[in-house]
N, C-alpha and C positions, 0 to 999 in steps of 0.2 A: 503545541509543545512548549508553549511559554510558559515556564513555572515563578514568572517574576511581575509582567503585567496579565490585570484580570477584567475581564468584562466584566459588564456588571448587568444586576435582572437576573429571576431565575430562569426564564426563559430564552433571553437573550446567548447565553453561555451553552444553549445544548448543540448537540451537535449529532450527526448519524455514521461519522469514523466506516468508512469504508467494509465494506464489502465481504459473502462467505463466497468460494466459489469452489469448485468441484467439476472430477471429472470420471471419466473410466478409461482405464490404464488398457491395453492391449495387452496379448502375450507376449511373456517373457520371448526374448529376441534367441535366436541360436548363437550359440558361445557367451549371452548375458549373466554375469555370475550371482550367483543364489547360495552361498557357502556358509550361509548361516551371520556373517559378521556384516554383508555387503549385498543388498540388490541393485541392480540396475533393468527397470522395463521402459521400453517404447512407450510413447505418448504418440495418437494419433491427434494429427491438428485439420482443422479447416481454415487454417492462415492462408493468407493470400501471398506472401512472402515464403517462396521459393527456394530451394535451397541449403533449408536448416535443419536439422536434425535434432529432436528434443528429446529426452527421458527424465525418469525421476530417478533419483538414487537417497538411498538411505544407506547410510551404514550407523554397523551397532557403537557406541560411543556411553555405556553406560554412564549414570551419575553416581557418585560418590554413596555410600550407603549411609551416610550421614542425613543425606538429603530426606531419607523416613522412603514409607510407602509411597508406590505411583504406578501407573499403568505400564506394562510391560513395552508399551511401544514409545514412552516418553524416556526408555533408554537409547535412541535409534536419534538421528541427525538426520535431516534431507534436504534435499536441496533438485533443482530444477537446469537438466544441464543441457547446453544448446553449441550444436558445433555444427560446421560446414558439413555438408554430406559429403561431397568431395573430400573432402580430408582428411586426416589421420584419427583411426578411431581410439586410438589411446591417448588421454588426455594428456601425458607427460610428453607427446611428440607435437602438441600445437606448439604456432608460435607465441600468444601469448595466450593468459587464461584472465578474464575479469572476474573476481568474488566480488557479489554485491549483497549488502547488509540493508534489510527493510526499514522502510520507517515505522512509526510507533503505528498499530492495530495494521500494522500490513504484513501482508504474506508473499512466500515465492510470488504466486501467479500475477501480481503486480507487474513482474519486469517483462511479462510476457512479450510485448510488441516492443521493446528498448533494446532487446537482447537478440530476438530476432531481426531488428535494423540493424542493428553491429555486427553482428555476424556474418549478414551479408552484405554489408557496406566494405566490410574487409576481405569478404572472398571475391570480391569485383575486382581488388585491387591484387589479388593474386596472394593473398595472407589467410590462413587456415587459422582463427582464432576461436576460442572458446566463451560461452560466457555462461555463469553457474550464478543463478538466483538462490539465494539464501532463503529456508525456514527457521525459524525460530524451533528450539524445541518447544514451547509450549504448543504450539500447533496441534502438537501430536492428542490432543483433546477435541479435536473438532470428527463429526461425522456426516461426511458429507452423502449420505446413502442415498438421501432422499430427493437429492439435484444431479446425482447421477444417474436417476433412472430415467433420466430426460423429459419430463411429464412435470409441468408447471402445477397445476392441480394432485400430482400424488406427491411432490414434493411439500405441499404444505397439508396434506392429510398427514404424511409420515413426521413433520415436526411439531404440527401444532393442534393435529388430532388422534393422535398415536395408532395413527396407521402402519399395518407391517406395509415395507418394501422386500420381497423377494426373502420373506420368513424373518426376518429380523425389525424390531419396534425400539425406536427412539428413546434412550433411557432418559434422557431430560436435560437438561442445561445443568452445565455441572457447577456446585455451591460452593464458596466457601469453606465448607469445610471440610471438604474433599481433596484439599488444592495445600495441606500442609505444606509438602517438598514443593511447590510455586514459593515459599517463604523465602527461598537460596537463589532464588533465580534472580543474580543481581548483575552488573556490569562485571563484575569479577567471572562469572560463569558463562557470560554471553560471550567472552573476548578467548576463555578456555575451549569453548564450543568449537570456535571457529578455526583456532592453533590446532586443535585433537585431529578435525575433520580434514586440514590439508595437510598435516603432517602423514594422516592414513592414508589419502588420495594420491602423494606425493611423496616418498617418504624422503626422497632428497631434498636436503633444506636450498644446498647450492643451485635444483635447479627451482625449487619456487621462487629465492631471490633474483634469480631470471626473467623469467616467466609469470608469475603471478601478480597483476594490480590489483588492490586492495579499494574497495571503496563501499557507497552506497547513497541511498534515499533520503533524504530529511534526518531524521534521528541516526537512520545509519552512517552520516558522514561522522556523526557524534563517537559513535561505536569505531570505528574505526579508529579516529584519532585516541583514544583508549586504547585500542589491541594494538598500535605502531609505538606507543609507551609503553606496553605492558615487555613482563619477565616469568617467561613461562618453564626453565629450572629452579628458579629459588638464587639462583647466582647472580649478581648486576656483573659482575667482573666476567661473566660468560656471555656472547652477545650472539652465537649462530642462534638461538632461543628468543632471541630479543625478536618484539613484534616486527617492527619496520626491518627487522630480513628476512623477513617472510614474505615482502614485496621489493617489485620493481618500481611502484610506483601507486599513489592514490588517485583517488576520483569522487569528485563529491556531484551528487546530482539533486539541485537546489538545496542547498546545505554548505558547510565547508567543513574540512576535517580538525576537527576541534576535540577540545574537553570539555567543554560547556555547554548550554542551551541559550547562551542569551542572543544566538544569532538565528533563534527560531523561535522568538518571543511573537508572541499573540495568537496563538495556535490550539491552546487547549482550553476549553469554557472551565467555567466557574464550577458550576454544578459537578463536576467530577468527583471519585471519592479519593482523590486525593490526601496523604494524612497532612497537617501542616508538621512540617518540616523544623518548625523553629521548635520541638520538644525532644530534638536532637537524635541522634543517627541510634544510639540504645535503645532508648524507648518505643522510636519507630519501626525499630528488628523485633525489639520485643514484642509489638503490637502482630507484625506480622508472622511471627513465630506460635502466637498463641492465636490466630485466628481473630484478635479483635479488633484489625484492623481489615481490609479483604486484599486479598494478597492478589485483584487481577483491579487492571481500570475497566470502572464504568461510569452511567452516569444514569440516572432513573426514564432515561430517554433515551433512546436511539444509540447512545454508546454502549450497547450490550449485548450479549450472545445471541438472543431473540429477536432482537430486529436488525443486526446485524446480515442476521441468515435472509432477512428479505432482499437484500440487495443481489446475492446468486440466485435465485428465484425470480427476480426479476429481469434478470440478464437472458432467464433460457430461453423466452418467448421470446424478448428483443434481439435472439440470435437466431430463432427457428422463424420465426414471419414478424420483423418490424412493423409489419405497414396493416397488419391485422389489427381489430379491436380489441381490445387488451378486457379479459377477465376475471385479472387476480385485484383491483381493488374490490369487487364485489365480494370474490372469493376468499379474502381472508377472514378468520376468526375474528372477532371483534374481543378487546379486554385491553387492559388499561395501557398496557404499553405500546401494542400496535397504534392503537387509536392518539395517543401522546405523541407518536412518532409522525401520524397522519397529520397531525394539526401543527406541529411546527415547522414541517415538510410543506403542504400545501395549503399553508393561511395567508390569505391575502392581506388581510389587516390584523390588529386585533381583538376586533370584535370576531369574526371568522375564528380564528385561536381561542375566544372564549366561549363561542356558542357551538362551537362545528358544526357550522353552517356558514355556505355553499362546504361538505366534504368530498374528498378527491373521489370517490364513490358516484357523485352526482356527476360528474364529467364522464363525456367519452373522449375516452385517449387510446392511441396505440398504442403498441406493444414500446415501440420506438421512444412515443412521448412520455410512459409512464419511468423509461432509463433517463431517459435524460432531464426530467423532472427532479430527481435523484439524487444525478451528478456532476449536471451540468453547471457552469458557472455564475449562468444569469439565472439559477433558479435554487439550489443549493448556498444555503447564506455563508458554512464556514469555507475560508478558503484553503484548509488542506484536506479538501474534499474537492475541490474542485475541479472538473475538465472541460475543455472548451469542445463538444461533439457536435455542436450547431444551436438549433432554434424551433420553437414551437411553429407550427403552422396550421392552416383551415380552419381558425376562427379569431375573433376577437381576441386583443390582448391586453391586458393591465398591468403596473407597476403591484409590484409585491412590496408591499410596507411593514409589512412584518418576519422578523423580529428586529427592522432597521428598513428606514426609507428611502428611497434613492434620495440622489441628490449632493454627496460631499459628507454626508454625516456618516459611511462606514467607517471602521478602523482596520485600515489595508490588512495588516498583521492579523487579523482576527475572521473578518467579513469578506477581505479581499475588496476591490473596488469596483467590478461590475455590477450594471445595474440588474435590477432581479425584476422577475418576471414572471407573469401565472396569466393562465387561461381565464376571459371574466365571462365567459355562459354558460351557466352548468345546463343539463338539459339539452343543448343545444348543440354544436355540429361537431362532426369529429374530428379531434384535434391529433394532427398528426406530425411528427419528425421533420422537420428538415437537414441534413447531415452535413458533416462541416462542408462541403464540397460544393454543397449546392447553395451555401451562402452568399448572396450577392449575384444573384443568376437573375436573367431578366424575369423569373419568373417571381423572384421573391416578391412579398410585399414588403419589406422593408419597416418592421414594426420601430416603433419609439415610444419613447418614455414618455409621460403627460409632462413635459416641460420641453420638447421634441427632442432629446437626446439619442440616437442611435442605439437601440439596445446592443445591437453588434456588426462586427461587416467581418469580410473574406479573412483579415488579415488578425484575426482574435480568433479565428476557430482553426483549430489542429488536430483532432482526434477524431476518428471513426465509431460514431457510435456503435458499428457493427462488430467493429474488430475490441470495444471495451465490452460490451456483452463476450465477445467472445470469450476475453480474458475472465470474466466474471466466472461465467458458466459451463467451460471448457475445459481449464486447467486441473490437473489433479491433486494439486496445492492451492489453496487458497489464497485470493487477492486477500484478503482480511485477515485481522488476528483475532481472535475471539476474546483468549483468554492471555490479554499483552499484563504480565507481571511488573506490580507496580514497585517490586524493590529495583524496577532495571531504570525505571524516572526516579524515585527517591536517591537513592547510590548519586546518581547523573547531579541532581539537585542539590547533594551534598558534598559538592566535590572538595570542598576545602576543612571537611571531616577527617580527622589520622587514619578512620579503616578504607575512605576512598582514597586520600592521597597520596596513601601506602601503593598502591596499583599504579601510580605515575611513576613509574622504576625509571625509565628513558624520556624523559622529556623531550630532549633533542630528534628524536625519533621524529615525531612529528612533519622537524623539515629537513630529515634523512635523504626523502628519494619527490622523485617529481610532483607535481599535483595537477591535475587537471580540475578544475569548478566551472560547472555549467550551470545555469541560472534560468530558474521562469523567468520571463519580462515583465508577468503581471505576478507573480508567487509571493513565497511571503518574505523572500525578501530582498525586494525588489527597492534597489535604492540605497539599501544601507550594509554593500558588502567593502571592504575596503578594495581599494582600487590596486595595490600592490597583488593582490590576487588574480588579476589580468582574467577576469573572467569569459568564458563564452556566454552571450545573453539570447535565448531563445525568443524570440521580439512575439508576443499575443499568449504565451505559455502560460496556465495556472499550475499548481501545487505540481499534480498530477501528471498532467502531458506531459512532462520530461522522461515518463516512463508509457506513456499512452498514446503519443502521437504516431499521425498515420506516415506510413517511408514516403508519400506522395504528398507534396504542403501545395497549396492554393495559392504563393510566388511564385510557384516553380521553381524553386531553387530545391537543393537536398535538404533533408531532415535535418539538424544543428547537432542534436544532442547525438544522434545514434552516429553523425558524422565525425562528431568533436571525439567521441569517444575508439572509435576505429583507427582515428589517424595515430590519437594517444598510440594504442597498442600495437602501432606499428612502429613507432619512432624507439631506435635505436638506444637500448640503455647500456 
């Protein structure tokens, strides 16, 4: 998410931005309302975390008719709500509610395992709280048909050989210029989104300023500090309207609640289509107004709709049998951008990167190894991609040199600092999972880097690869964003613009109401938050895990984050 320092290399800059995931919704609940403005349906889960209660809700929230043409369902808001079973089933009778705002290409299904630790870290302690993971409207473009029919193999016939699932065929990743009204979708409409959605949910404002803490992910802590400034009558001199009374309190989850980006510098490669910014805040509306600029991020590799979708495809099998041999690298289509994605995913050097040869095709991997190849931190170069779910096992193992060598030459902000890792026998034995849990068990072997460095031990892995497949391939929101609009980083980029500044109505808002910051220990940014922010530091945590770790850590002590954030919302405001 750094819009300020830049890697450098065209390859060095790419990156595979997180995750499609999808699910199948259950039936409508009896008394679940359907009145046309508002649904709410059950989500059945296979979480291991007892106790919670999850559904999707949408309500209708149309966009301005200004906004032009758009799919009837990109009038609709959703969001992923998670409450005690035990407890009151109308969200205005919890005792408190968390709204949480995604990071950039992230979706609801992200918070799935962070939301479910709070919720029941706080019904332990005898508190009925809620927590509502946030979609982006642009979401409402994504189809996830084809990872809902639970079939690894008819999910990629349905996206990338237009196969029907269940009568209906994949109309195709949607273009440019299709995505006019994505032109509006800037900071100004993301902070309107989220004022519309709890003012319908809640229409007391006195008790959301009770009740509701405001926060979010990486870029979401961003978003937030923008919606605790914003002025959503037109009035400054009117304040029940004002963002920050819309909460009791913020929460940034590695991030802090800011106006800017530069405390999430090193984040975004090079190669993105980012417009440059220094041809001023008109020309760049203008570009994306007429289309000649592309109003979603990508990047000619792995930051795009299409290989984005591999990554819930690859979650379904590492949730249905991990420890099976995996046969979606065989099974995919081969064309330039899978294959792009393949070689800067799993190239061991650069010679590997340039010949594709040994390709990830030529290894046997499980189901397990080909996730955590993925996502993992020793293996996955950028670090807001990163979780820590364990470690490759049952065969040889090599230092991964490319697109960066071990050794002290990554740039933490960008690559993160763990050393990286890949399998070195193709042909050769099956390479399989080890799960954070079983790291450091007398069984491991204990691999190292060719300078003997520890690739990893007990106290660096946090996440269940089981339960991130889950969230991949489970959810009926997506961990990912497909089509993340790029006027909502431009706006962000531009903040000392008069049509962005103009949105900083309340500044003071900001340090209105409490804050909570929790922090990766290894994330991006780690080291460089100011100390006046009293942060929580999640000690072995990448990007990720602050929203992915498992409620069971490998100290034995509680989960941090899902901890820090329960106590938040129980302390007295």
């Amino acid at each position: 998410m750094d819009m300020n320092r830049r890697s450098r290399g065209k390859w060095r800059g790419a990156a595979l931005a997180v995750l499609l995931t999808a699910g199948t919704l259950t039936a409508v609940a009896p008394g679940a309302r359907a009145d046309g403005a508002r649904t709410e349906t059950p989500v059945a889960s296979t979480s291991p975390v007892t106790g919670v209660t999850e559904s999707v809700v949408r309500v209708k929230v149309p966009l301005p008719e200004s906004a032009g043409p758009r799919p009837a369902a990109c009038d609709w808001l959703s969001y992923l709500r998670y409450r005690s079973a035990d407890g009151p089933a109308a969200s205005a009778d919890a005792d408190r509610i968390l709204v949480a705002q995604p990071g950039i290409l992230e979706g609801a299904g992200a918070f799935d395992s962070v939301a479910r630790n709070t919720v029941a870290r706080a019904a332990e302690q005898g508190r009925h709280i809620e927590f509502w993971a946030l979609d982006r409207r642009s979401n409402c473009l994504e189809d996830r048909t084809g990872i809902a029919s639970g079939d690894q193999h008819t999910a990629v016939d349905y996206y990338y050989r237009g196969k029907q699932v269940d009568g209906r065929t994949f109309a195709g990743f949607v273009g440019n210029g299709q995505l006019g009204w994505m032109a509006k979708l800037g900071i100004e409409q993301t902070v309107r989104d989220q004022y519309d959605l709890l003012a319908a949910e809640l229409p007391n404002q006195a008790q959301r300023k009770r009740k509701v803490l405001c926060g979010g992910h990486s870029l979401g802590g961003v978003i937030t500090g923008y919606f605790a400034a914003a002025d959503f009558d037109g009035d400054r001199a009117t304040t029940a309207d004002a963002g920050y009374n819309q909460c009791a309190g913020y929460f940034a989850l590695d991030t802090t609640v800011s106006t800017s980006l530069a405390d999430l510098s090193g984040s975004l490669p090079d190669d993105t289509n980012l417009p440059d910014i220094g041809l001023g805040y008109g020309v760049v509306q203008a570009g994306l107004d007429s289309g000649a600029l592309s109003r979603t991020l990508s990047a000619p590799v792995l930051l795009n709709p299409e290989t984005m979708t591999l990554l819930g495809i690859a979650g379904m099998d590492a949730l249905k049998d991990p420890d099976a041999e995996a046969s979606l690298p065989r099974y995919l289509p081969s064309n330039l951008n899978i294959e792009a994605t393949h070689r800067v995913l799993f190239s061991k050097d650069t010679a590997a990167f340039l010949t594709g040869k040994p390709a990830v095709k030529d290894f046997r991997l499980t189901n397990g190894a080909v996730l955590g190849a993925l996502l993992d931190d020793n293996s996955v170069p950028l670090a807001f991609l990163q979780t820590s779910v364990g470690f490759f096992d049952g065969g040889p193992i090599a230092d991964k040199s490319f697109p960066v060598a071990n050794g002290g030459t990554q740039q933490p902000g960008l690559y993160g600092t763990a050393y990286k890792a890949i399998p070195d026998r193709p042909q050769g034995p099956l390479y399989t999972w080890r799960n954070y849990d079983r790291v450091g068990d007398p069984d491991d072997p204990g691999y190292r880097s060719a300078d003997g460095t520890p690739f990893t031990g007990p106290g660096e892995e946090v996440t269940d690869i089981r339960q991130l497949a889950r969230s991949l391939a489970e959810q009926p929101l997506d961990f990912t964003e497909q089509y993340f609009p790029t006027k909502l980083v431009t706006d962000i980029q531009m903040s000392t613009s008069p049509q962005v500044k103009k949105l900083v109505v309340h500044p003071d808002g900001l340090k209105a109401n409490p804050v909570l910051t929790v922090l990766a220990g290894e994330g991006l940014l780690a080291g460089r938050v100011p100390p006046e922010l009293r942060p929580v530091i999640a000690d072995g945590y990448q990007h990720l895990d602050v929203l992915t770790a498992a409620p069971e850590q490998n100290n034995g002590r509680p989960e941090p984050v899902s901890t820090s954030l329960a106590a938040f919302a129980q302390a007295p405001r």
